[in-house]
N, C-alpha and C positions, 0 to 999 in steps of 0.2 A: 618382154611384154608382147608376144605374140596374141594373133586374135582366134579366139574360136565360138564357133556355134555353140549355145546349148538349149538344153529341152527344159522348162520348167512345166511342172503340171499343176494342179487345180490346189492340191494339200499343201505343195509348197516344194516336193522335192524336186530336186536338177540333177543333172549329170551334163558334163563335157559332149559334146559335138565334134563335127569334123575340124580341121585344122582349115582355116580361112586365107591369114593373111599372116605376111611373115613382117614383124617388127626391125628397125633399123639397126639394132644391135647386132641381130645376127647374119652374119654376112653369108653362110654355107648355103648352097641349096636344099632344100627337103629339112634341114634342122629348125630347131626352134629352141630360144632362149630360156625356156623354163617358166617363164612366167604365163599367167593365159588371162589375157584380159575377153570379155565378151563381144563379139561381134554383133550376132543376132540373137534374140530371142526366140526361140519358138515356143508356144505354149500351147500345152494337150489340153483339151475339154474333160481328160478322165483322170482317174485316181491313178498315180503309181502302181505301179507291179506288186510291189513291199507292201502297202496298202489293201491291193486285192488283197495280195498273201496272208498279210495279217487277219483281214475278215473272215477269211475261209477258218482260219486258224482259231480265229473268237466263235464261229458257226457249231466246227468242229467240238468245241468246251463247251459252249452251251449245251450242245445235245447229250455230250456224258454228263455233264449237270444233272440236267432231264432227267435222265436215266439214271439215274445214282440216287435221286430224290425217291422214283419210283419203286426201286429196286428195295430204297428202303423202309418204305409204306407199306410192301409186299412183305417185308421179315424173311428175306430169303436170299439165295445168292451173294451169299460172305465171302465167297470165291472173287466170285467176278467185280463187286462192288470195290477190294480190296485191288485189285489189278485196274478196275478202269481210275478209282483215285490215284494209283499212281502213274496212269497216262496221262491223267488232268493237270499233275503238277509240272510234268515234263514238257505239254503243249501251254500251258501258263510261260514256261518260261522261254519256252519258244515264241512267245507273242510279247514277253518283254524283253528278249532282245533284237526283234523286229521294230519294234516301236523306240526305243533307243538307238535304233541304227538311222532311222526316220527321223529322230529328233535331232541325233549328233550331224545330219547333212542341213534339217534348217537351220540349227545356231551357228555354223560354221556361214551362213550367208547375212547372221546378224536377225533372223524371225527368232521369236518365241514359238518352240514346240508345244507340244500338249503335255501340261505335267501330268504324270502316269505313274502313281505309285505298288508297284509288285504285289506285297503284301495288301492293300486296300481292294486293289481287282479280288484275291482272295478270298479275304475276309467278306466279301460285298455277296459274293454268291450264297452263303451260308454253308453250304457243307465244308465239315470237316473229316479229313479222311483219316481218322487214327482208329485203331480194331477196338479201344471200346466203343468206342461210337454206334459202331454195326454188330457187332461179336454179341451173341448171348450166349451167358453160360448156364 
């Protein structure tokens, strides 16, 4: 039950800090018992890193959204429409397993995450990316 710093931020995420204070268990110099109880708190005014990350990530879908919608208002660009939906579903799932990585550290402190269901983000956009969709024959 040694002691250490940690950072919590505004969303709710933490991470470990420097090593503080050595618990009575362990006799060694410089070791520590395994266990890490909290010394200090520190808390950020701003969003986690994972957070930005994740927004840049949703900014990013959003704008092939955009463009996918336009693309197919226009009747043209079966090519690239076809390529950027399959970038969409790959950076989807790079935002849900961002946000799963974000939730499994606040339920591990005993918060409730944001429930966040894969499929509903999806669906919520409306495009569908399958070739008939776009494809004229």
């Amino acid at each position: 039950m040694c002691y250490f710093d940690q950072t919590r931020w505004v969303c709710g995420y933490w991470r470990w800090g420097h090593f503080r204070q050595q618990c009575n268990k362990e006799y060694r110099m410089g070791e520590t018992c395994g266990l890490k109880l909290v010394y200090e708190t520190r808390t950020e005014g701003d969003k986690c890193k994972l957070c930005q990350d994740t927004e840049k990530k949703q900014r990013r879908y959003d704008k092939m959204y955009r463009d996918v919608q336009r693309w197919q208002r226009e009747g043209s660009r079966n090519a690239t429409i076809e390529r950027t939906c399959a970038e969409m579903q790959e950076v989807l799932g790079q935002i849900y397993r961002m946000r799963e990585e974000h939730d499994h550290r606040l339920q591990s402190l005993g918060l409730v995450g944001l429930e966040y269901d894969f499929l509903s983000l999806f669906i919520r956009t409306g495009i569908v990316c399958d070739e008939e969709d776009y494809m004229s024959d």
